[in-house]
N, C-alpha and C positions, 0 to 999 in steps of 0.2 A: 285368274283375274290379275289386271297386272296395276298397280300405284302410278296414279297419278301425280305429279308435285305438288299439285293443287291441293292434294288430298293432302301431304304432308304436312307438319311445323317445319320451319325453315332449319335446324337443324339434323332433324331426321331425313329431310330431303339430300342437305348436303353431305350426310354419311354416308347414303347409299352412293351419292357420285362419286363419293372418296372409294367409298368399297368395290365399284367398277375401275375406277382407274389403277386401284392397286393390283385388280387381281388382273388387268392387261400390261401394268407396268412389269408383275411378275412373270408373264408368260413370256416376253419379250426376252427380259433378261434369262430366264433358264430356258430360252432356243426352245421355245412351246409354239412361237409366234416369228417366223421368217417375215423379213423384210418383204413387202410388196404385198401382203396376204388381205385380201380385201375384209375389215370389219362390218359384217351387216348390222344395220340397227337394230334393226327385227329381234334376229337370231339374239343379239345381247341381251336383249327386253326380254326375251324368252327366257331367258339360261336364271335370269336376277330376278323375274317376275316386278319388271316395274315398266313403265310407260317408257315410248321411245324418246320421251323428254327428256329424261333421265338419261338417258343413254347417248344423247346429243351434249349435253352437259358437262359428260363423261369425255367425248371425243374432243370437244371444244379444249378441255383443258390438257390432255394429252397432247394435242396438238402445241397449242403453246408450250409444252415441255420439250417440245418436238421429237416424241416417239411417234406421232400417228399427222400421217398427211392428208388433208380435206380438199376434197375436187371436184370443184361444183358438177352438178348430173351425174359425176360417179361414183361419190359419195368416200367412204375414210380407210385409208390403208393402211399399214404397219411403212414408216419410212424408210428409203434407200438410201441412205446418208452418202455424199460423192464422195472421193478420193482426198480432195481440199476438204474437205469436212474431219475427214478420218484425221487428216494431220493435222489441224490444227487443233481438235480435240486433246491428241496426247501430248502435245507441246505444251496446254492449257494443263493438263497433268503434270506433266513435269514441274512446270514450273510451282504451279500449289502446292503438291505435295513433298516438294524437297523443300522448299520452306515448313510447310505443318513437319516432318519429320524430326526437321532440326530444332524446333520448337521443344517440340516430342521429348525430345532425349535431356531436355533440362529440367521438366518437368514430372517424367513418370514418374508411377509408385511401383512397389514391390506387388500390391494387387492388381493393377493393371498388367502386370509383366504376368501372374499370376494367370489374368483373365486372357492374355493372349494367351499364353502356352495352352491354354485350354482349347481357344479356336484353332490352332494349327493342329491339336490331337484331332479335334473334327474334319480339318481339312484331310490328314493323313487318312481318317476312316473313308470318305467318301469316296478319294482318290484310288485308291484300296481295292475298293466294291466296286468300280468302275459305276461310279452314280456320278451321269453327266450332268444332269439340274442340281443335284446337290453340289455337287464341286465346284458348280459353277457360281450359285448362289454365294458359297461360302467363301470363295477366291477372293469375288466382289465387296462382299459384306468387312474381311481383313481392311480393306482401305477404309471403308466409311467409319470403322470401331476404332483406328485412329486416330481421325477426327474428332471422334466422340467424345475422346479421351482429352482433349484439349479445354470439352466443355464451351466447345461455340458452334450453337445449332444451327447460324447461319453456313461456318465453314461446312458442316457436315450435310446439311440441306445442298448445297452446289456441290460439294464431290458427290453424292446419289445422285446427280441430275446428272453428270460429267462420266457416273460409271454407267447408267442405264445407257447413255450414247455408246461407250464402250461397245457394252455387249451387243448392240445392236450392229457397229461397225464390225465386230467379230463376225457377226453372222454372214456377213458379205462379203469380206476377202482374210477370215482368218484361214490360213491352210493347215499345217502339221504342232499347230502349236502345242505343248507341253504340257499337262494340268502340272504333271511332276514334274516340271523344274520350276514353275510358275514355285510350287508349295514349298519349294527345296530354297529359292529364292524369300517366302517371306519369314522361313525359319532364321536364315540370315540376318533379316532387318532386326528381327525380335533379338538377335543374339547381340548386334550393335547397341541398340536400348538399353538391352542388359547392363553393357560394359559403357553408358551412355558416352560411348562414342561418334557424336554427332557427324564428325566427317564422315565417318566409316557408313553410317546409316544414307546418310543424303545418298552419295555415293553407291551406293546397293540399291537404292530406291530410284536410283535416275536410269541405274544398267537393266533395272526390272521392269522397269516401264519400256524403255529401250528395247529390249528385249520383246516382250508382247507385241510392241509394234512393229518389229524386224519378222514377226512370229506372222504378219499380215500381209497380203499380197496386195500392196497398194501401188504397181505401176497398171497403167492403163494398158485396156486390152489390144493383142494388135488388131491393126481394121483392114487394112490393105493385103490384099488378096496374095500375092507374089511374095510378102514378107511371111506370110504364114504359111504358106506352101511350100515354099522355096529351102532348102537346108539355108545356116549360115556362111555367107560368102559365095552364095552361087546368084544372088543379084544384079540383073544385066548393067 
């Protein structure tokens, strides 16, 4: 039997939508969920046991997060974010987070520093056991606990929205990226914090970003037939 909204309190209606959108926000980001993968309603309604209201709901507001693309008669897909998308995403990174970093470094505490040294032990384990969703999660989650740290929910609300784009752009032209140097890279930032060396950290934090996105294959593909065939320089 599956819940209808109607049936719900308006609170328990909107947890269950929270509870779908997080458990598709999560599949996306730990690569469970490739770009283009078509979301049935049905199948969702089935998995959550609630009405495809529910489930509309769900996509409606994913959609405005813009992980999930809606098209009319064909219903809701996982997005294929373009190549202008991808860049201006990390540029939009860049820019946030070397400001939040340099913030950062005036402000932390010894438990904070504490708390991170903790998450990079977890990053080293993941990376370790070659646990792809875990590592990936944990990559991610390093920037948001940043934020968190600053204690502005709005900041750390827009970098989660800015890292789920991420990972989704990953999925579509990242090639040989690194988890270990990514993790070797935020020992680094942790290690500037320490010594709250503010330039050293922005700095580290702009090459890391940098870096990830150097890590992605964002020229377009060739199209023309003779340039892809053809070795280089044999073009009539």
């Amino acid at each position: 039997m599956t819940l209808d909204p109607t049936d719900l309190p308006g609170d328990a209606s909107r947890t269950t939508t929270q509870r779908i959108v997080d458990a598709v926000t999560a599949a996306i980001v730990e690569r469970r969920l490739m770009p283009g993968t078509k979301l049935v309603e049905q199948q969702i309604a089935d998995i959550f046991k609630v009405s495809r209201t529910v489930v509309r709901q769900a996509l409606n507001q994913l959609s405005r997060d813009r992980l999930v693309q809606l098209e009319p008669a064909r219903g809701a897909f996982v997005r294929q974010p373009s190549v202008q998308e991808a860049r201006e995403v990390f540029e939009v990174r860049a820019m946030l987070e070397g400001a939040m970093i340099r913030e950062l470094c005036t402000r932390i505490t010894e438990a904070q520093l504490a708390e991170l040294r903790a998450h990079l032990a977890a990053e080293v384990a993941a990376v370790t056991r070659t646990d792809v969703r875990g590592r990936t999660r944990l990559l991610a989650d390093f920037h948001v606990i940043l934020a968190q740290m600053l204690g502005n929910a709005t900041l750390a609300e827009l970098l989660g929205d800015l890292l789920s784009r991420s990972q989704l752009i990953s999925l579509m032209y990242q090639s040989s990226h690194s988890a270990e140097h990514s993790q070797a890279e935020h020992v680094a930032i942790v290690d500037a914090l320490a010594r709250r060396d503010a330039e050293a950290a922005v700095a580290l934090m702009t090459d890391h970003l940098g870096n990830v996105e150097r890590n992605l294959r964002l020229q377009p593909r060739v199209t023309d037939l003779g340039a892809a065939l053809l070795p280089e320089g044999e073009l009539p």
